[in-house]
N, C-alpha and C positions, 0 to 999 in steps of 0.2 A: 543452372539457369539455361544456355546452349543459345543458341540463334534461332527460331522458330521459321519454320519453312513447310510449304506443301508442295513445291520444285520438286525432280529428284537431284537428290545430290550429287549427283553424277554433273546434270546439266547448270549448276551454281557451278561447280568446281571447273568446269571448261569456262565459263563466261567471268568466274573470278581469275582466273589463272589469265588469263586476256586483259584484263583491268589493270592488274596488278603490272601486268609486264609492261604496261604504258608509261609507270612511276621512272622519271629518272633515278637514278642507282639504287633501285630495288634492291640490288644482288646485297647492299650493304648490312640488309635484317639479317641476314647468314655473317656478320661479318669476315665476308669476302672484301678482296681488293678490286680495283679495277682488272689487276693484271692476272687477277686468277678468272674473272669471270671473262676476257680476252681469249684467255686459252683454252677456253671451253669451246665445245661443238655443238650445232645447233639442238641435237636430241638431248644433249647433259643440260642446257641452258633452259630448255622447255621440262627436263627433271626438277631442275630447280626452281624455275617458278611455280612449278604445279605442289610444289614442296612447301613453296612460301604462302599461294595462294589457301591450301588443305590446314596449315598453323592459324594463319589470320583468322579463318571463318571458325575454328575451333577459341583463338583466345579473344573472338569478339563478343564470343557469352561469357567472359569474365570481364571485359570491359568496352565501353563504348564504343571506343576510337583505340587505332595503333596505327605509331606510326610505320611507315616503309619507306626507307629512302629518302628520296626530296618531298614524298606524299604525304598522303595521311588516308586510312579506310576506316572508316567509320559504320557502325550500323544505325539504322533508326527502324525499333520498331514497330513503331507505330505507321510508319509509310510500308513493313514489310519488305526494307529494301538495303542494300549494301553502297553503298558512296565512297567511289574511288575521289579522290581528290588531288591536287598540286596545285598550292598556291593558292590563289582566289579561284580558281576553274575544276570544273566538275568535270575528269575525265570520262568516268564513266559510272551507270549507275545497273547495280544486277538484282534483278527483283527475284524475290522469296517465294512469290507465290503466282 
């Protein structure tokens, strides 16, 4: 199935990796603790979101929505777009196309 996109991938994967890092305790889809994602430095920290955001967009063509953290990323095909969320509020949204 996959995510369908005319983007390149490259330029989703910088604007999800940014979404993503919005979610309060992201780091927890890796379950990481607080205190390992602490002891990280800022280049390991932007490894690992870039890591989490590259998983999401691959396991959102097997399913709708996942969650991360306190969040939830959700795809809609039909708008072409990817929907970060937390809570009632849309942090941020990365279009496909």
């Amino acid at each position: 199935m996959g995510v369908r996109h005319a983007r390149e991938y490259s330029d989703i994967l910088k604007d999800l990796t940014e979404a993503v890092s919005t979610i309060t305790r992201s780091f927890t889809f890796f379950d990481m603790e607080q205190e390992e994602w602490e002891a990280l430095g800022s280049s390991e920290r932007k490894e690992v979101m870039e890591a989490l955001a590259d998983d999401v967009f691959y396991g959102l063509g097997e399913e709708p929505s996942i969650a991360v953290g306190d969040g939830l990323v959700t795809y809609h095909p039909k708008l072409h777009i990817i929907e970060v969320t937390q809570g009632d509020n849309v942090h941020r949204v990365v279009r496909l196309i």
